[in-house]
N, CA, C and O atoms as a Tinker XYZ file with bonds, in Angstrom:
   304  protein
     1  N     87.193000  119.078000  113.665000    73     2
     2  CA    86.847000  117.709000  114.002000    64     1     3
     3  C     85.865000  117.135000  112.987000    63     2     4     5
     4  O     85.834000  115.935000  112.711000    81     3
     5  N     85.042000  118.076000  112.430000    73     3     6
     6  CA    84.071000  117.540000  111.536000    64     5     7
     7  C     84.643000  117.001000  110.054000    63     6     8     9
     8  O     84.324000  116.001000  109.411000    81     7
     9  N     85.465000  117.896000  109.813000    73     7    10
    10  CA    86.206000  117.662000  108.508000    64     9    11
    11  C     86.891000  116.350000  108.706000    63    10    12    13
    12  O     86.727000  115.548000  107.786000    81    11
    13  N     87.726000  115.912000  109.852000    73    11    14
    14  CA    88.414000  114.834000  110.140000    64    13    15
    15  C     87.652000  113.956000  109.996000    63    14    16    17
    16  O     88.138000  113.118000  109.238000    81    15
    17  N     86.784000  113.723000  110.298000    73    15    18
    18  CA    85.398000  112.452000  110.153000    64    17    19
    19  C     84.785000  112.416000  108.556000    63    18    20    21
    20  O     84.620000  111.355000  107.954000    81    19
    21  N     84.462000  113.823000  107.948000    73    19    22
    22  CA    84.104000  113.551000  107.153000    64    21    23
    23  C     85.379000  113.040000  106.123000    63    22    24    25
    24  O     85.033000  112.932000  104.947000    81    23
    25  N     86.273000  112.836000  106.312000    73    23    26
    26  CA    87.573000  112.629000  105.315000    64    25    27
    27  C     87.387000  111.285000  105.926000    63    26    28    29
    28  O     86.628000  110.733000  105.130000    81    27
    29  N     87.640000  110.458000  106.864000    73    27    30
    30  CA    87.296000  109.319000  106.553000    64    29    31
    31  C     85.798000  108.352000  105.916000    63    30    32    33
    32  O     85.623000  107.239000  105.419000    81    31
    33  N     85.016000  109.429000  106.253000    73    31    34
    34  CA    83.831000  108.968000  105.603000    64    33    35
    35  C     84.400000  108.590000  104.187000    63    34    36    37
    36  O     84.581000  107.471000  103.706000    81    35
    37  N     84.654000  109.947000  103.606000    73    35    38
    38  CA    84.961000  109.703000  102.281000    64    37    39
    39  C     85.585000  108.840000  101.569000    63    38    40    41
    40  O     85.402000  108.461000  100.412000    81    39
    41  N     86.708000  108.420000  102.738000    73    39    42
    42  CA    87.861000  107.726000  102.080000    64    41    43
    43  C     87.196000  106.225000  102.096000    63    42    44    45
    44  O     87.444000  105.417000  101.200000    81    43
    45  N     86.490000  105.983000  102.994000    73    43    46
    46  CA    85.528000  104.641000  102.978000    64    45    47
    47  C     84.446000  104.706000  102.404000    63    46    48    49
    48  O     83.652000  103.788000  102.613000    81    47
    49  N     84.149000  105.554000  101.706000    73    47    50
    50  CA    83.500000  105.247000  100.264000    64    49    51
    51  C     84.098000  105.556000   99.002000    63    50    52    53
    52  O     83.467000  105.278000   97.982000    81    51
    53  N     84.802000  105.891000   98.954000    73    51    54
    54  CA    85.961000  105.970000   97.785000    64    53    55
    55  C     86.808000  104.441000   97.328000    63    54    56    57
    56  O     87.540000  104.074000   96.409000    81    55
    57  N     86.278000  103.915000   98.428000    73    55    58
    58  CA    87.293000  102.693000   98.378000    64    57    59
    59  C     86.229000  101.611000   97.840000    63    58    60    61
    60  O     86.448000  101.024000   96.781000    81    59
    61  N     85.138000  101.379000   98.556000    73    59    62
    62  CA    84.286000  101.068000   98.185000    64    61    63
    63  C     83.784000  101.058000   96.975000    63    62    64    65
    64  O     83.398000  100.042000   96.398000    81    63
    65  N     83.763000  102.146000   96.544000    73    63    66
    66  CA    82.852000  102.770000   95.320000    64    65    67
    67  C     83.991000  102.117000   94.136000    63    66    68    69
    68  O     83.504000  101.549000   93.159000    81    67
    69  N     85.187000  102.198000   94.235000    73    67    70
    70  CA    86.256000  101.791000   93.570000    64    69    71
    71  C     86.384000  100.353000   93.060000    63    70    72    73
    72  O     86.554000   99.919000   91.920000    81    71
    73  N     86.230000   99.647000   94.434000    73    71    74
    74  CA    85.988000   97.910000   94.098000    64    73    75
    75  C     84.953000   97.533000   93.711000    63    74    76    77
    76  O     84.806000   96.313000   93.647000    81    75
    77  N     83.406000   98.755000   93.144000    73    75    78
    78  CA    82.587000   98.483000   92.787000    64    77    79
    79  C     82.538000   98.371000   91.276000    63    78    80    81
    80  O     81.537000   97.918000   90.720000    81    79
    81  N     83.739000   98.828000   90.523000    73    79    82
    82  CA    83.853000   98.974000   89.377000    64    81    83
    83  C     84.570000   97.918000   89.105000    63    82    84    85
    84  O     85.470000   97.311000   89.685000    81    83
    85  N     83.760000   97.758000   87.676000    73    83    86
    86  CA    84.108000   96.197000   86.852000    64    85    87
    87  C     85.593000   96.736000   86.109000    63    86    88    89
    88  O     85.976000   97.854000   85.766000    81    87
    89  N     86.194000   95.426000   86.046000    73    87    90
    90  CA    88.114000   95.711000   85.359000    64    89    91
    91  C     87.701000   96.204000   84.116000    63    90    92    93
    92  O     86.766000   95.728000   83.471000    81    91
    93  N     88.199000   96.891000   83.870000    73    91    94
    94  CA    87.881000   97.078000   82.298000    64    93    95
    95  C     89.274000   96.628000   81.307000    63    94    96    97
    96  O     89.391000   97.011000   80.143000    81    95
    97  N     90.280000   95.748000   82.012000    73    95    98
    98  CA    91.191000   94.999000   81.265000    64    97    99
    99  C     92.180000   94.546000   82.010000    63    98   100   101
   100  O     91.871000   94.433000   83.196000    81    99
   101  N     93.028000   94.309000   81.796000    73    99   102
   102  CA    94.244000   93.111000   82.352000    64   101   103
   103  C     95.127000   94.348000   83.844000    63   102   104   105
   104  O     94.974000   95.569000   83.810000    81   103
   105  N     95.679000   93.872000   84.581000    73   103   106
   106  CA    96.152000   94.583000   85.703000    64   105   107
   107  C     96.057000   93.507000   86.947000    63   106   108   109
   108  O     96.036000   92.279000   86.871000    81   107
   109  N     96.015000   94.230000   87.952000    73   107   110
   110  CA    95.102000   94.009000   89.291000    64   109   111
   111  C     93.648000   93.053000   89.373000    63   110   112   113
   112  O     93.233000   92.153000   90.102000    81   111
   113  N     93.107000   93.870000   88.088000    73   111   114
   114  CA    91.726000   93.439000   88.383000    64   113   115
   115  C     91.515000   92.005000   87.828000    63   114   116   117
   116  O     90.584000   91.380000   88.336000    81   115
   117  N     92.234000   91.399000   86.871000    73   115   118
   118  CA    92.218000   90.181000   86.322000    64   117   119
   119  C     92.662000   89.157000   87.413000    63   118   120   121
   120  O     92.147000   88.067000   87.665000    81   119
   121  N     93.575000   89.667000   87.913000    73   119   122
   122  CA    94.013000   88.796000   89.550000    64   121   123
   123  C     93.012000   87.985000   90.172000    63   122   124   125
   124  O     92.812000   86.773000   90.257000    81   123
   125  N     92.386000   89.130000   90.623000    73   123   126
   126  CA    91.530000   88.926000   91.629000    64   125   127
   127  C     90.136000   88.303000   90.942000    63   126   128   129
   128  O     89.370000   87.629000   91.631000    81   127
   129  N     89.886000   88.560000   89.634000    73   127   130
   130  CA    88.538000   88.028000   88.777000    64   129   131
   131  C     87.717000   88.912000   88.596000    63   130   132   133
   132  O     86.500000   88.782000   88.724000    81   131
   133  N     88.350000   89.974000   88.257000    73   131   134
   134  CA    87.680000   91.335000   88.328000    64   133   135
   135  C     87.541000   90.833000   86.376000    63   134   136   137
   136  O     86.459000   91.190000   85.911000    81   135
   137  N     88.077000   90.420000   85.787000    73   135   138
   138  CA    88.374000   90.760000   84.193000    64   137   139
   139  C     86.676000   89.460000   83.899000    63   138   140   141
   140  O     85.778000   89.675000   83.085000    81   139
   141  N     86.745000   88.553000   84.612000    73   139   142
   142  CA    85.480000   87.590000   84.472000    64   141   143
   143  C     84.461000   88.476000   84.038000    63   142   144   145
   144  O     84.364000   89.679000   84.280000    81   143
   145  N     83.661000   87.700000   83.326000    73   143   146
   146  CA    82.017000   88.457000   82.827000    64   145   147
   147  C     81.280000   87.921000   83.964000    63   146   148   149
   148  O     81.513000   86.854000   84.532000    81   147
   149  N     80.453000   88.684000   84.214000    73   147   150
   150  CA    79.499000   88.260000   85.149000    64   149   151
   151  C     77.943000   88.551000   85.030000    63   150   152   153
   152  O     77.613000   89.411000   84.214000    81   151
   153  N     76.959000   87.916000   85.767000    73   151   154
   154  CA    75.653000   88.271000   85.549000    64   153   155
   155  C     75.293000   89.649000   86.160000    63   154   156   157
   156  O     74.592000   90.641000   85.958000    81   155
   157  N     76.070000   89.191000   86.911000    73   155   158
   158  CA    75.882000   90.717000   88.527000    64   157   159
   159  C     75.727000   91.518000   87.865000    63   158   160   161
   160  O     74.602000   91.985000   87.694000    81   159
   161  N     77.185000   92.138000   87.022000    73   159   162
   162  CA    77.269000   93.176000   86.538000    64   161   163
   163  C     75.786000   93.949000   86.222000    63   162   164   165
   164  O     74.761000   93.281000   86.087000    81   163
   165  N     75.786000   95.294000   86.129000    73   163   166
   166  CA    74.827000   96.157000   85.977000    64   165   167
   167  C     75.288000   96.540000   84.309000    63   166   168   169
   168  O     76.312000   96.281000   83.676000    81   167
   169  N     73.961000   97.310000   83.927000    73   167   170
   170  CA    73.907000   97.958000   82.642000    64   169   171
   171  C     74.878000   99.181000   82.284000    63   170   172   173
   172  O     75.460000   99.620000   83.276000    81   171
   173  N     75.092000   99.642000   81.417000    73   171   174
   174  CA    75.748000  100.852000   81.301000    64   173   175
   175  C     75.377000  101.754000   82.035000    63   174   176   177
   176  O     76.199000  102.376000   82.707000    81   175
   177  N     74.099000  102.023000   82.073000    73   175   178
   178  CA    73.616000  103.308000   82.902000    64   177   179
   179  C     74.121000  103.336000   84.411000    63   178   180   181
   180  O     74.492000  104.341000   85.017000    81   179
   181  N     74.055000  101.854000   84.966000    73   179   182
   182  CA    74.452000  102.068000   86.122000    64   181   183
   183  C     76.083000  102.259000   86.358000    63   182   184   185
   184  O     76.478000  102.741000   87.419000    81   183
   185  N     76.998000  101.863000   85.332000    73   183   186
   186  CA    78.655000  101.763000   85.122000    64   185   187
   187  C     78.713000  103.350000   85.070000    63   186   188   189
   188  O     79.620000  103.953000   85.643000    81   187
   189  N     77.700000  104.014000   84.354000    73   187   190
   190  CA    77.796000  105.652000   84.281000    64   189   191
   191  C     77.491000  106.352000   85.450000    63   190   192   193
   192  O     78.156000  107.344000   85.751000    81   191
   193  N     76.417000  105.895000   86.260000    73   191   194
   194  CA    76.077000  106.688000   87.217000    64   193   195
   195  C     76.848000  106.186000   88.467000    63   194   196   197
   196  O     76.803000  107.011000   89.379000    81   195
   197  N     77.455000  105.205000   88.721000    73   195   198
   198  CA    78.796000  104.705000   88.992000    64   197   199
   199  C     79.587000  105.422000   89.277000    63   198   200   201
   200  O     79.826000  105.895000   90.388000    81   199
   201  N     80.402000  105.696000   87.707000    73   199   202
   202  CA    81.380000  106.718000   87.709000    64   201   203
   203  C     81.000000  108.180000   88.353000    63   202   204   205
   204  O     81.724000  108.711000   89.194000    81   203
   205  N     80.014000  108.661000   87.958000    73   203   206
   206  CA    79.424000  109.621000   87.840000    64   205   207
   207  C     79.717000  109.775000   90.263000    63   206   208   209
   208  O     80.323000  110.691000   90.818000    81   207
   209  N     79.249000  108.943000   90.758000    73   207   210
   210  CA    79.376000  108.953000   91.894000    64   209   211
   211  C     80.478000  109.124000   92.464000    63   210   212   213
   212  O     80.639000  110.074000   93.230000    81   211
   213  N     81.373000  108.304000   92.217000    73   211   214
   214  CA    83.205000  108.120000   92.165000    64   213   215
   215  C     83.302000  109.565000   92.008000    63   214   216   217
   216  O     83.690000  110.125000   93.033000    81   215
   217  N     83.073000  110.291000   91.066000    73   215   218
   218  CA    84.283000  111.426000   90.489000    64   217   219
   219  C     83.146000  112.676000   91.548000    63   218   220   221
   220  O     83.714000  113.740000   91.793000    81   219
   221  N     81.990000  112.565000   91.991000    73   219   222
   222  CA    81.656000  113.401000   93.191000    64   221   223
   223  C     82.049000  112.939000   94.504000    63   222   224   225
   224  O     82.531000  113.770000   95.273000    81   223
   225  N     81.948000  112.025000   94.788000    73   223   226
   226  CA    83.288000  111.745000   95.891000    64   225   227
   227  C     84.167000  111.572000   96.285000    63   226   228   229
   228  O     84.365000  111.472000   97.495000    81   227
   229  N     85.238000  111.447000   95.185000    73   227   230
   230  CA    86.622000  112.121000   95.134000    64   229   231
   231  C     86.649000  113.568000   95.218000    63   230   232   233
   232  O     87.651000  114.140000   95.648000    81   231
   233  N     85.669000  114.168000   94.857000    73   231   234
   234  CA    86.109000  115.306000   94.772000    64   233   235
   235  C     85.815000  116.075000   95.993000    63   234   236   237
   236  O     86.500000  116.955000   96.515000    81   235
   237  N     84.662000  115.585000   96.364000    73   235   238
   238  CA    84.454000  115.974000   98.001000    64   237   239
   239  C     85.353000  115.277000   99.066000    63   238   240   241
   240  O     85.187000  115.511000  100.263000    81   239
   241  N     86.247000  114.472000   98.645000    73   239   242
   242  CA    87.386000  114.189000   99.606000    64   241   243
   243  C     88.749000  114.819000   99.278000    63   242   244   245
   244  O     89.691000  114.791000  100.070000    81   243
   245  N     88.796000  115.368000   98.107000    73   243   246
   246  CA    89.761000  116.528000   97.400000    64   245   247
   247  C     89.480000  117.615000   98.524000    63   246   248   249
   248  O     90.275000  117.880000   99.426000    81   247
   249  N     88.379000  118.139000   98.364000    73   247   250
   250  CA    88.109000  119.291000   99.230000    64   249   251
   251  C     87.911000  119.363000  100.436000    63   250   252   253
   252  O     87.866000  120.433000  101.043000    81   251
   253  N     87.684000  117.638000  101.233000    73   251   254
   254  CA    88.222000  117.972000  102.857000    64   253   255
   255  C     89.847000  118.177000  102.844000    63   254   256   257
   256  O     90.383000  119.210000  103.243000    81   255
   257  N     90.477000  117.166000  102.384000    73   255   258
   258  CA    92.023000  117.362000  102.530000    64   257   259
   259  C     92.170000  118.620000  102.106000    63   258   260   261
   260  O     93.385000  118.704000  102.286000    81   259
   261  N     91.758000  120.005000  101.538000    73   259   262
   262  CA    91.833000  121.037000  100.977000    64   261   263
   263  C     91.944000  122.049000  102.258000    63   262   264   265
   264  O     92.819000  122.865000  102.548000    81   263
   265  N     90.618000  121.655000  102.971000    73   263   266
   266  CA    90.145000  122.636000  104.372000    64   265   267
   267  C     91.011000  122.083000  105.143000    63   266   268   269
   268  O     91.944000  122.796000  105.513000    81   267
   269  N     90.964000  120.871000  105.539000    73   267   270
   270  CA    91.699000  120.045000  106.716000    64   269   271
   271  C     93.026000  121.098000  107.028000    63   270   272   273
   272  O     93.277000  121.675000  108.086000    81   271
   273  N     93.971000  121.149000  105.412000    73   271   274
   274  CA    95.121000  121.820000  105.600000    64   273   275
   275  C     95.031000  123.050000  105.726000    63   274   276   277
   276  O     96.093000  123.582000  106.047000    81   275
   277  N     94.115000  123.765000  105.590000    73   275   278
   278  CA    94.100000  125.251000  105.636000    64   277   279
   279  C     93.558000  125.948000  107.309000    63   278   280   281
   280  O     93.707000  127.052000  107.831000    81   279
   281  N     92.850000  124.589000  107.776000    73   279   282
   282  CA    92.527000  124.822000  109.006000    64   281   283
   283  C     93.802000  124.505000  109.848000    63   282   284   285
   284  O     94.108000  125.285000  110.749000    81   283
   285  N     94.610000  123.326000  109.583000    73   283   286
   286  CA    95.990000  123.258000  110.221000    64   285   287
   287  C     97.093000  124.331000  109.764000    63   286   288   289
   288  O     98.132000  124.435000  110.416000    81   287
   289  N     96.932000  124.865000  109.008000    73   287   290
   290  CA    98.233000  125.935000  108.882000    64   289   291
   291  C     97.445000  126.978000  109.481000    63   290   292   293
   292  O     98.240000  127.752000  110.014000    81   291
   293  N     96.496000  127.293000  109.616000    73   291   294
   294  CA    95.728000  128.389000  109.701000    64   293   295
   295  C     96.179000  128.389000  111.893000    63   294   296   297
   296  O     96.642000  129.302000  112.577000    81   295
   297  N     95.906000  127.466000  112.155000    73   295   298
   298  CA    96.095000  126.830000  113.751000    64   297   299
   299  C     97.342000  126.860000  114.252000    63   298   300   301
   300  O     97.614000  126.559000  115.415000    81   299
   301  N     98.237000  127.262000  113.311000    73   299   302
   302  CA    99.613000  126.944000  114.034000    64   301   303
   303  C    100.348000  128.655000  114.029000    63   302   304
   304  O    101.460000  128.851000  114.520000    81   303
C-alpha cells in the first residue's frame, strides 16, 4: 500500500517538475509559449539543479514501479 501512494506521489511530481522546464526548442512547448523568453525564468544553476531533481525522481518512480511488480508477482 505504501509503494502504491508513493508511485503516485511521484508521478505528481514528475509531472510537475516536467512543466517546470523551459522549451528548449520548437515542439509542444512552442504551442503552449513554452519557446517565449521570459523574466521568470531562473539562472542556469537553477535549470541544473532542476534537472538534477527530475532525473532523482524519475528514478525513484523507476524503482516503485520496480517493487510494486515484484510485490504483485511475488502475491500471486
Amino acid at each position: 500500500m505504501g509503494f502504491s501512494i508513493a508511485l503516485i506521489v511521484f508521478s505528481l511530481l514528475m509531472m510537475l517538475l516536467v512543466l517546470m522546464h523551459k522549451g528548449k526548442g520548437g515542439g509542444l512547448s512552442d504551442m503552449f509559449g513554452g519557446g517565449m523568453q521570459s523574466s521568470v525564468g531562473g539562472s542556469s544553476v537553477a535549470e541544473r539543479n532542476l534537472d538534477r531533481i527530475t532525473v532523482v525522481i524519475g528514478l525513484l518512480w523507476f524503482a516503485c514501479i520496480i517493487v510494486l511488480a515484484i510485490i504483485m508477482k511475488s502475491s500471486t
